[in-house]
Structures are given as C-alpha cells and as structure tokens.
Wavefront OBJ file of the C-alpha trace (Angstrom):
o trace
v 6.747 -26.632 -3.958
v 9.552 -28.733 -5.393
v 10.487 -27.322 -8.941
v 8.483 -29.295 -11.772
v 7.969 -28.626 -15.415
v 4.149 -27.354 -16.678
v 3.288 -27.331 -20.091
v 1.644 -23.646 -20.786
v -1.772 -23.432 -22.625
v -2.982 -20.686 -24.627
v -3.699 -17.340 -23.523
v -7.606 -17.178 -23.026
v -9.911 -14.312 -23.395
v -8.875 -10.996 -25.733
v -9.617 -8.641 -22.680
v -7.391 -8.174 -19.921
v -9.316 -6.087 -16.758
v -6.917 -3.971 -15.360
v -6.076 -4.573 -11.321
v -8.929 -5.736 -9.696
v -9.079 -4.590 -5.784
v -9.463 -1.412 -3.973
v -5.975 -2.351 -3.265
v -5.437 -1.398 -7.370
v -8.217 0.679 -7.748
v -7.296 3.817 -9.177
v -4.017 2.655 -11.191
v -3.571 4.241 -14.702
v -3.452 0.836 -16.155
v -5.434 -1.336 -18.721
v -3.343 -4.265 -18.595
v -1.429 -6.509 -16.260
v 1.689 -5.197 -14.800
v 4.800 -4.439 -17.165
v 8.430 -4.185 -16.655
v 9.948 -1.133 -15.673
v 12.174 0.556 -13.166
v 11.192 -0.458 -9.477
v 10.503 1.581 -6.830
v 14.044 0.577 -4.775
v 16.112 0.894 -7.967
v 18.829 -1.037 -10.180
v 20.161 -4.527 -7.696
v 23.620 -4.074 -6.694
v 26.700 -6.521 -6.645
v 25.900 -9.606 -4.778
v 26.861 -9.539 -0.812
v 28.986 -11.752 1.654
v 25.457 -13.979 1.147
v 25.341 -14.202 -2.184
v 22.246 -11.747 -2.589
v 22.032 -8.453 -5.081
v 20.005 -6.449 -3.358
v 19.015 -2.679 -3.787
v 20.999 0.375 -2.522
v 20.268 0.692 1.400
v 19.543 -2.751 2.042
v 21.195 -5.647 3.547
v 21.094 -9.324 4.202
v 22.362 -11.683 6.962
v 21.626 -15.650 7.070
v 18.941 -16.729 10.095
v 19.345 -20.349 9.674
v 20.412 -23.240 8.127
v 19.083 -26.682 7.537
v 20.634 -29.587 9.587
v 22.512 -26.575 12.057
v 21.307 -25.178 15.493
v 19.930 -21.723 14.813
v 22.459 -19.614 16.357
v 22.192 -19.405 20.291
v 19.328 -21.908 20.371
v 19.179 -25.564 20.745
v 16.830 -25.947 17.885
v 18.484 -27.740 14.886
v 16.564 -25.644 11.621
v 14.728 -27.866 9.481
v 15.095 -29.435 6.148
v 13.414 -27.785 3.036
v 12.300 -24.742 4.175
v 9.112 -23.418 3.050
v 5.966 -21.124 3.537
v 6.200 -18.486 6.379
v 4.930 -16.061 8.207
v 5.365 -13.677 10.820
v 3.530 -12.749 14.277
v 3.951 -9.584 16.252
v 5.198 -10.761 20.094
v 5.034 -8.111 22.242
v 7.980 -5.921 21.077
v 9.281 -8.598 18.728
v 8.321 -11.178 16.484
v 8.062 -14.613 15.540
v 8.869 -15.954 12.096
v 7.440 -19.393 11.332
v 8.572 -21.936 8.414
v 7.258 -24.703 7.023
v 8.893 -27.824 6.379
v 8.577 -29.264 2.792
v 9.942 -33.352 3.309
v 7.885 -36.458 3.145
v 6.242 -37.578 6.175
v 8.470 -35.635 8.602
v 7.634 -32.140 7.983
v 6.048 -30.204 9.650
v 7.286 -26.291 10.815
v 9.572 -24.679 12.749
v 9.457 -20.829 14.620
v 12.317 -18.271 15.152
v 11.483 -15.968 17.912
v 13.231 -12.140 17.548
v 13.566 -9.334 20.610
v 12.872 -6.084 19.222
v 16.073 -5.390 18.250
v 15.718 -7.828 15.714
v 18.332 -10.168 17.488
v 17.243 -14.320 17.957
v 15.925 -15.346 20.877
v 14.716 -18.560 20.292
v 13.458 -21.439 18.173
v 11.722 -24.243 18.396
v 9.153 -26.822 16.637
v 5.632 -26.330 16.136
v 4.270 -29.240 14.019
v 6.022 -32.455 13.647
v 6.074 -36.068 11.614
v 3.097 -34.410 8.999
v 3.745 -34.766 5.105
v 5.496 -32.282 2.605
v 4.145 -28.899 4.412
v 4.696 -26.542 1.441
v 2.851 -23.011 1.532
v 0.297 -21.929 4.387
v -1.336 -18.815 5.837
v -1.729 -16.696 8.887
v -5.073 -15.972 10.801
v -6.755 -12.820 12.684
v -6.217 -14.962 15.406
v -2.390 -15.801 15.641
v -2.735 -18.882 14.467
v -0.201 -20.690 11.641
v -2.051 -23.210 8.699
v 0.164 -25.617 7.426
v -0.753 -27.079 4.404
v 0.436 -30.250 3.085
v 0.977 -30.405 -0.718
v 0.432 -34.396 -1.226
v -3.150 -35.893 -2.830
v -6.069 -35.384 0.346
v -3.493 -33.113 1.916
v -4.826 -31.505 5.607
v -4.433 -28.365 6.850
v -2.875 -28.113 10.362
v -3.812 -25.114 12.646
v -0.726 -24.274 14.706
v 0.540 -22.017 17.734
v 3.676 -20.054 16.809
v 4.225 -19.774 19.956
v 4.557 -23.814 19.940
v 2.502 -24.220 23.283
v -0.453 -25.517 22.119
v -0.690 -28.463 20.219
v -1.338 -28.735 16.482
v -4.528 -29.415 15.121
v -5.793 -31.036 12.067
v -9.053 -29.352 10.525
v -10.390 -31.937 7.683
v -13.423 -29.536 7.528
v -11.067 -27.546 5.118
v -10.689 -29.657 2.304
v -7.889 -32.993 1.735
v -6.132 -31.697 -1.451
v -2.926 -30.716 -2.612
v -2.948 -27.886 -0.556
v -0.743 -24.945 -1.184
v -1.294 -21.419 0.622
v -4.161 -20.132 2.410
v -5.535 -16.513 3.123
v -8.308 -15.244 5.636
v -10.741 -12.163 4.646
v -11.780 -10.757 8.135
v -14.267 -8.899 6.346
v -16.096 -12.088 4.752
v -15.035 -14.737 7.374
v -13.451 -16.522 5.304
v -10.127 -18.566 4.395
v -9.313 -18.524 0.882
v -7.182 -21.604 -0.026
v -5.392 -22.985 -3.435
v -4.202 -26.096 -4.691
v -1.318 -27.211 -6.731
v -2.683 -29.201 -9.646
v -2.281 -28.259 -13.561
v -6.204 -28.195 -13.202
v -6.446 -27.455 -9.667
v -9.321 -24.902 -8.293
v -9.637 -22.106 -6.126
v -11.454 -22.429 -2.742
v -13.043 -20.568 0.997
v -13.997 -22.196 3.458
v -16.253 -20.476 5.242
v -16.168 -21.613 9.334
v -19.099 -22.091 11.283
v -18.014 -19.715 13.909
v -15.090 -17.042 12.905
v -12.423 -18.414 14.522
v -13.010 -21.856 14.981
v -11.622 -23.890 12.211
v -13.699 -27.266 13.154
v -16.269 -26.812 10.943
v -17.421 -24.946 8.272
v -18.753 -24.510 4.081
v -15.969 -25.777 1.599
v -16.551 -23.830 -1.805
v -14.640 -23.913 -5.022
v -14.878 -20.968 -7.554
v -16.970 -21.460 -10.837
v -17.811 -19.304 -13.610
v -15.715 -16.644 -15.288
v -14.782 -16.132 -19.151
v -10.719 -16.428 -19.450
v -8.897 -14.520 -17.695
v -11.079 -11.697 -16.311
v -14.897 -11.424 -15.504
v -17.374 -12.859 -12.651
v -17.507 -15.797 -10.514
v -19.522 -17.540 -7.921
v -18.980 -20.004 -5.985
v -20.576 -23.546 -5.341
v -20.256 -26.060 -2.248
v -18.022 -29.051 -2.785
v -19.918 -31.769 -1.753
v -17.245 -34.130 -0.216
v -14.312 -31.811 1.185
v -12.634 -35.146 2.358
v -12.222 -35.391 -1.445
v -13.146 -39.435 -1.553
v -13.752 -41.688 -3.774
v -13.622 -38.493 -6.277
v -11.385 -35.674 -5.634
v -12.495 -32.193 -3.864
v -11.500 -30.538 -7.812
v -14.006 -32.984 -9.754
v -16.942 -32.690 -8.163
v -18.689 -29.343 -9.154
v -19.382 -29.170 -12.374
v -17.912 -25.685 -14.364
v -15.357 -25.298 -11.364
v -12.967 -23.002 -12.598
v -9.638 -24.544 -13.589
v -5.864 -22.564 -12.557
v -2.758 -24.502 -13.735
v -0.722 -25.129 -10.704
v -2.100 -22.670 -7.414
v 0.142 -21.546 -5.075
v 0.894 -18.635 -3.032
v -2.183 -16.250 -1.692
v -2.646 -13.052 0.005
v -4.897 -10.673 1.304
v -5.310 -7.416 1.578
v -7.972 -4.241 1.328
v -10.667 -6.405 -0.176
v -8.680 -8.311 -2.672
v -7.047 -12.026 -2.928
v -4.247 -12.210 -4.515
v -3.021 -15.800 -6.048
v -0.397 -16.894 -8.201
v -0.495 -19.925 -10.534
v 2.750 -21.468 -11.593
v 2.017 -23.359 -14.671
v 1.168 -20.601 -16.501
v 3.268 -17.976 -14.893
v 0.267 -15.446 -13.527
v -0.797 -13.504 -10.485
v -4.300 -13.371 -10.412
v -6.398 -11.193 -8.266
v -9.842 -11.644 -6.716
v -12.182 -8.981 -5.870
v -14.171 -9.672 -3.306
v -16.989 -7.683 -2.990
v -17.511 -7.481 -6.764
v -17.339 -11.200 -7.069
v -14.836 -11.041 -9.861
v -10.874 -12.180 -11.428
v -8.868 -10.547 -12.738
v -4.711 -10.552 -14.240
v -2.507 -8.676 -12.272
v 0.644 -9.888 -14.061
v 1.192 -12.745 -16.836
v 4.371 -13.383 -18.523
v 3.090 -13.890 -21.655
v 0.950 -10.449 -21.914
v 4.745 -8.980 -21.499
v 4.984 -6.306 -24.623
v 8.502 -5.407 -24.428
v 11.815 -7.226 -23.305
v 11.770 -10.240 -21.363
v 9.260 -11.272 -18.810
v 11.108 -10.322 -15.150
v 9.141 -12.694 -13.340
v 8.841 -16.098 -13.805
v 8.448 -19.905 -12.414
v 6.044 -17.461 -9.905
v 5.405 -18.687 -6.674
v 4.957 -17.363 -3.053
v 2.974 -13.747 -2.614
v 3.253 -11.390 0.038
v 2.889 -8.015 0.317
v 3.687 -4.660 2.005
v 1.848 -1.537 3.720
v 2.648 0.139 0.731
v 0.415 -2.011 -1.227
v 3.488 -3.614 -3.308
v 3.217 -6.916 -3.828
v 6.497 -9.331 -3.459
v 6.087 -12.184 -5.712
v 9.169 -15.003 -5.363
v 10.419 -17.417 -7.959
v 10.838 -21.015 -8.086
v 13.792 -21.454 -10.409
v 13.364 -18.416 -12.970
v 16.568 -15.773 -11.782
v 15.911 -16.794 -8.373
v 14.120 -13.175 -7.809
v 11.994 -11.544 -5.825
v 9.907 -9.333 -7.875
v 7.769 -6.201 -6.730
v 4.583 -5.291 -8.583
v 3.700 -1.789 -8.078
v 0.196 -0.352 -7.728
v 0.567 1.418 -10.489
v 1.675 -1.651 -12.610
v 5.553 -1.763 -12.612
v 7.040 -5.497 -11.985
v 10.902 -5.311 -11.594
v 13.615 -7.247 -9.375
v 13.839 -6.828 -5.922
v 16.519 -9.218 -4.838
v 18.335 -12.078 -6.641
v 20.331 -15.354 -5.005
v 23.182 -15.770 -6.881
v 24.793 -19.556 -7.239
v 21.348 -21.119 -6.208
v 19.673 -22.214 -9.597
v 19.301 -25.646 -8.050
v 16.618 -24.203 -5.294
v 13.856 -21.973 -5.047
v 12.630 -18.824 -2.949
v 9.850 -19.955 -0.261
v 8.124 -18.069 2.630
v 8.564 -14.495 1.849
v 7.198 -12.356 4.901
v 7.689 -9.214 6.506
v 7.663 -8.454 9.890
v 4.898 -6.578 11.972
v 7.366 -3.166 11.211
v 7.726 -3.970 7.511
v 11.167 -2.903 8.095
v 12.517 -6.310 7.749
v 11.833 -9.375 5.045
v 12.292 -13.062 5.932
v 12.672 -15.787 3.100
v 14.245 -19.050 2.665
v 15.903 -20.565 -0.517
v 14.273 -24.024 -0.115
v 17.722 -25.773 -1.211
v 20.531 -23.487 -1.006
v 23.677 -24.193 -2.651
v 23.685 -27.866 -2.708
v 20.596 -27.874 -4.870
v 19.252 -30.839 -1.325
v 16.678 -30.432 0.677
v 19.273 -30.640 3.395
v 20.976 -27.327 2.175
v 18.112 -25.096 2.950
v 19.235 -21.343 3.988
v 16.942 -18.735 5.737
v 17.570 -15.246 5.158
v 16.383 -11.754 6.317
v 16.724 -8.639 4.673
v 16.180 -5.248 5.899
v 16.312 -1.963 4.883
v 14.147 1.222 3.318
v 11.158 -0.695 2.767
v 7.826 1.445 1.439
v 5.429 2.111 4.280
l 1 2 3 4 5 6 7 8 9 10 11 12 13 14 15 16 17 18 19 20 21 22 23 24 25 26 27 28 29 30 31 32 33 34 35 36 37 38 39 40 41 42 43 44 45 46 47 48 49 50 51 52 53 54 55 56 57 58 59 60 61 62 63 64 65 66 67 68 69 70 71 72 73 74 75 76 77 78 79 80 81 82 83 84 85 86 87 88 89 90 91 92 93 94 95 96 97 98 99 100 101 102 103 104 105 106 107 108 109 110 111 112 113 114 115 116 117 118 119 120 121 122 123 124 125 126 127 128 129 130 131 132 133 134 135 136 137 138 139 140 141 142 143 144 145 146 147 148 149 150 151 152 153 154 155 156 157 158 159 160 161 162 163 164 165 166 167 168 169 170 171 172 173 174 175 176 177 178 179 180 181 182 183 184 185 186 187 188 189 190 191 192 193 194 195 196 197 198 199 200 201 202 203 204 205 206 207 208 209 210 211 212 213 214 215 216 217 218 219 220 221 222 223 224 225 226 227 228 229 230 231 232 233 234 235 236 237 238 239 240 241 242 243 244 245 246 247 248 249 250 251 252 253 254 255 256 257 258 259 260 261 262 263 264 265 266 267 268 269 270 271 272 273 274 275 276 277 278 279 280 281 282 283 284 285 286 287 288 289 290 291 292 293 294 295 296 297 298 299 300 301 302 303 304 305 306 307 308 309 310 311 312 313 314 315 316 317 318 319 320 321 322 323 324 325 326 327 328 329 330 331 332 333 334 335 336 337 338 339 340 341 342 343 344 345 346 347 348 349 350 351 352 353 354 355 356 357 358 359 360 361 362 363 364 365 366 367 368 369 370 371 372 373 374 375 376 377 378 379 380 381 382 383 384 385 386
C-alpha cells in the first residue's frame, strides 16, 4: 500500500499466547518474537544494487518501471506490488501487481530453469490500485484492489486466459489473500484502521463464482478464540462489508497473509503486528508486536507483506521503517534479512520465493525517485533454509 501515517492504540489484553500454529508449535517461547541474531547472520556492505544482504547471498535488478524487461518487449509496470510465484515446468513465473489508479492491474516475468528471463507480459489491465493478492492450489493469481468496494480479480500467470472478476468475495479495501486447502477456504484482509479479517468459503473448491463471505468475531485482545459470522451483503452496499456484523473483530490496517501447516499468518500495519491464526483450534494469536519488544529497538516496523519459507521462517517486509526484510524464526528470533539502502521514499512489496526456495523476488514499490514511476524489481538468491 502507499505509505500513510496510523495513530497506534493501546496494547490490549495482559496475556500474550505464544505462536499459535503447528507451524510454531513446539517453540520455547511465551511471548511474541524478540530480537536477536538471525539465522543468515550480521548484513554486509550494501552491493552494486544498493542492498546489504547476508554473507553468501546476492542480488541483481529484474525490472524496472517505465523500461522493457531485459530481452522482452514488455515495458515493466508502474508501482510494483504484491507477487507471487508459479512453478512452470522447469522454471517459474513471478507475477506483480500493479499499485496506480485505474490502470493497474499485473504483470508476469517468466524464468528457464537456470533462472535466466524468458519472458514477460501483462495479465490484468485498466483495474484500480492492485496492491497485495494471493496464490491458489490451482495456479491461479488474485489481485486485489485496495480502493473502497475493491474486487478481487482471478488471473492466469500464464496470461492466456482472461481475467476474471469474482464479486462473490467481498468489495472492500482489499489487501492480500491466502487459501487453506485443508478448509477450502481463502482467507482475505482489508486495509482499514478498523478493518476485519475474512474467508470466503467457495461453493465448489476451485471455483471462485460463488461462495460464503465471513468476517472473524470474538476474541479478548490480542490472543484467545474466534468464530466467524456471514456478512450479509459482501457487495458491501449501502453499508460497508466491515459494519455489518455486529462484534466483528477490529485489526488496524490488514495487509499481507500467508499460509502454511494449519496456520494464517497476517500482518496489520497500524499497529505494527503479525498475527497468527490457528485454524483448527479456532484461535489468534501475536507472533510479533513492536511494542511487546523488551530490549533495544523494535527491528521490524511499518510491517507489511508476509511470506514464508520451507524452513518455516517467516519473511516479513517493511513499508518505510529501515526498508528491511525481517525473518522471524520458529523459535522466536526477528532480525534483518536484507536492507535497500537510499530508498526511504518507497517501500518493499511482493516478497516471494520461487518453487526451489533458492531464490527471493521483491520489488521496492518506488525506488530511488521516491514515484511510482521509479519502481525496481529485485531477486536475491543464495543459502536460503530448506
């Protein structure tokens, strides 16, 4: 999302769980992650790109904005934002969102195995401020616009068949969305200071056309049990998809969301938290907060996209903070991974590894030039966990 200011609130509730998730399960914690040293080590001195970046690993630029992605005809869009990647055959495709008014949209990169480029192309056009997203079971891309009774687009990566809206899904501010293949379900949040969390639960798994929109409700603070309740109007008219269950729970400013082993990962911006949802026990949970820091300064703040690797680390980027990203541990370490030098205008979208997880794509949305026009994709490879 484009950087904005969020006044913080109180901490609520005295009781922090520890990490919720079988992902977490197990970690010798009893409170949300803390700094420490990371598993790659100290960052070194920043490279030819202008990224520190552990010993072992290094960085070269994929694209720019408003330049044809090298040995393709495809000029890279403005404002980079939420990605993904999709295994193709022995390679990969890396898709990107496209955060501008009324002509977003998103964009691919197709890689041979060797990593090199071997194409790129468009894959949703002329659709408004397309900020996070999510991929499905299914190899499909959901762009989600972040504007008021914002749609989510299903897309082809593969940019052969054409984009579809799916209404059934909610019009909000949509930020990121993330399937559970074990539920059927897409988890989805939304980027208001007292926005919700929701899943939409299709009809048929694997046909976004229809479906249950639900929004979470319940839970003391910051930890404890939820259910969930249908929203009665997902086109959010006359009274928005947020307002219309009463005791919805409230986040301050949703955006990026992952998956894995059970749990649902979400951060909230306004408030500076990654949150984690277990599944099958029906219950939230902190798995980092800046403020519940107890010694030195927070490492990770203005938090924003989530992914995460087969080692179970999550990689959590910053909008604005150090320009970071961060890895939480499993066992509850948060520490720098990488940091963009001379970009304090921009922030870090679409963090992503490919099928390999030997290899890390990520865009700072605005570069240098602190314009959507100066938007820089990057990939970064190296000894990642497996």
């Amino acid at each position: 999302m484009e950087r904005r200011s969020f006044l913080r609130g109180a901490v609520v509730g005295g009781g922090v769980a520890a990490f919720g998730g079988s992902l977490w399960r197990g970690a010798a914690v009893a409170a949300p992650a803390q700094p420490g040293t990371g598993p790659y080590g100290a960052l070194g001195a920043a490279d030819a790109n202008g990224i520190r970046l552990p010993a072992g690993f290094t960085s070269r630029v994929i694209a720019r904005s408003g330049q044809k992605v090298a040995g393709t005809s495809y000029t890279w869009h403005n404002a980079p934002d939420g990605g993904a990647c999709f295994a193709d055959g022995t390679g990969w495709i890396y898709v990107s969102n496209s955060e501008v008014s009324l002509t977003g949209g998103a964009g691919a990169v197709r890689f041979d195995s060797s990593g090199s480029v071997t194409g790129a192309y468009r894959i949703l056009s002329n659709t408004n401020s397309n900020c996070a997203g999510g991929a499905t079971p299914w190899k499909t891309w959901l762009s989600c616009e972040e504007v008021s009774r914002g749609h989510v687009y299903e897309t082809d990566p593969w940019g052969v068949k054409a984009a579809v809206q799916r209404p059934a899904m909610g019009r909000f501010k949509h930020e990121a969305a993330a399937c559970d293949p074990v539920r059927k379900v897409v988890y989805l949040t939304e980027d208001e200071t007292d926005g919700c969390f929701y899943r939409f639960t299709p009809t048929t798994w694997g046909d976004l056309s229809s479906g249950r929109l639900e929004v979470m409700v319940g839970g003391s603070g910051t930890s404890g049990a939820v259910t969930w309740a249908a929203v009665p109007a997902p086109d959010g008219s006359p009274t928005a998809t947020r307002n219309q269950v009463s005791g919805a729970k409230r986040f301050n400013g949703g955006e990026g969301c992952y998956y894995a082993d059970g749990v649902c990962y979400f951060t909230t911006k306004g408030d500076n938290r990654v949150w984690a949802y277990d599944a099958a026990a029906s219950t939230v949970s902190l798995t980092y907060d800046d403020s519940l820091v107890t010694s030195g300064s927070a490492p990770l703040t203005g938090v924003d996209n989530v992914t995460g690797s087969a080692s179970g680390d999550l990689f959590v980027a910053e909008d604005g903070g150090s320009m970071d990203i961060c890895v939480i541990t499993p066992d509850g370490v948060v520490a720098p991974f990488l940091r963009i030098e001379g970009q304090s205008g921009s922030e870090i979208t679409g963090p992503a590894f490919s099928p390999d997880g030997r290899r890390l794509y990520f865009s700072s949305q605005r570069g240098t030039s602190g314009s959507s026009s100066g938007g820089i994709t990057y990939e970064v490879t190296g000894p990642f966990r497996a």
